[in-house]
C-alpha positions in Angstrom: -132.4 -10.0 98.4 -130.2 -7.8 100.1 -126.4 -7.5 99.0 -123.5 -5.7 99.6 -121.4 -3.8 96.9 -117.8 -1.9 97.1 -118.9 0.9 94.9 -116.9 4.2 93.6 -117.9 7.3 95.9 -118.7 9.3 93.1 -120.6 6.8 91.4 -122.9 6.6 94.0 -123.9 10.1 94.4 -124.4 10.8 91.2 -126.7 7.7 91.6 -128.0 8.7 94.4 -128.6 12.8 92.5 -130.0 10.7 89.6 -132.5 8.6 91.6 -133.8 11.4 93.6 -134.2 13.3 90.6 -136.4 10.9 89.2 -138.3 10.4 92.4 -137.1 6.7 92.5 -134.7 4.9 94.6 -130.8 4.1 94.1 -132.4 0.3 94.6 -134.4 0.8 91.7 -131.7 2.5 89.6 -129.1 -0.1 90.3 -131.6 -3.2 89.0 -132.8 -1.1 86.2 -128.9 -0.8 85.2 -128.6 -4.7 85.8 -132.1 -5.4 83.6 -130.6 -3.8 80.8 -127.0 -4.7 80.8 -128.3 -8.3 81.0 -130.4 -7.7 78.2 -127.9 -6.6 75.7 -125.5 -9.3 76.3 -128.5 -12.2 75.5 -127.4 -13.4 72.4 -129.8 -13.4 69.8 -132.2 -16.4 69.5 -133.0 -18.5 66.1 -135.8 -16.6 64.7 -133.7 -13.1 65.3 -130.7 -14.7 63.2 -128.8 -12.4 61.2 -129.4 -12.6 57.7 -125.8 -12.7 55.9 -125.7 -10.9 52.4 -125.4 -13.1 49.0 -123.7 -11.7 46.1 -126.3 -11.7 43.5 -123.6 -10.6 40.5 -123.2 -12.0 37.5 -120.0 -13.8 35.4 -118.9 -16.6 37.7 -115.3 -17.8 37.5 -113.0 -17.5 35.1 -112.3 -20.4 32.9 -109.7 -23.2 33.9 -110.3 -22.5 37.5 -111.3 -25.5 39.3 -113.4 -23.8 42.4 -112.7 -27.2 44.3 -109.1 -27.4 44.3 -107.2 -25.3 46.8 -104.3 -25.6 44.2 -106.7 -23.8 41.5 -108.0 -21.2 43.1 -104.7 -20.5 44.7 -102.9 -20.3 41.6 -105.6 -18.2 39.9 -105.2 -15.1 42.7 -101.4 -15.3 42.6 -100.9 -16.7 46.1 -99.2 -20.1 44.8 
C-alpha cells in the first residue's frame, strides 16, 4: 500500500544513511520500525500474566485487630 508521510528532514536522511548502510530500503526500515513498535505495545496475553509476589512471612496480625473491619485495621495503624 502506498502512503504518504510529513516526516522531519533529518529524520529521513539519517534513515535514508541507515538503510543504505544496511543495503536495505527506507521502505523496509520504516515497517521494520512499525513491526516492532506495534509489538511492544501488545499487551500481554493470559498465559504470559505477571506473577505478583506473596509474602510468605510469618506472625500474622496482632491481637484485637479485626482484619475485616475498616474501623480495626484503621485504628490499629493510627489513621483513625
Amino acid at each position: 500500500m502506498k502512503t504518504t508521510l510529513d516526516l522531519h528532514d533529518g529524520l529521513v536522511a539519517e534513515a535514508k544513511a541507515l538503510a543504505a548502510r544496511q543495503r536495505s530500503t527506507l521502505t523496509r526500515l520504516v515497517e521494520e520500525g512499525l513491526r516492532l513498535r506495534l509489538q511492544a505495545a501488545v499487551p500481554p496475553v493470559a498465559s504470559e500474566a505477571v506473577k505478583l509476589p506473596v509474602f510468605k512471612g510469618r506472625g500474622g496480625l496482632k491481637s484485637g485487630i479485626d482484619p475485616t473491619s475498616n474501623k480495626s485495621m484503621f485504628a490499629a495503624a493510627g489513621d483513625e
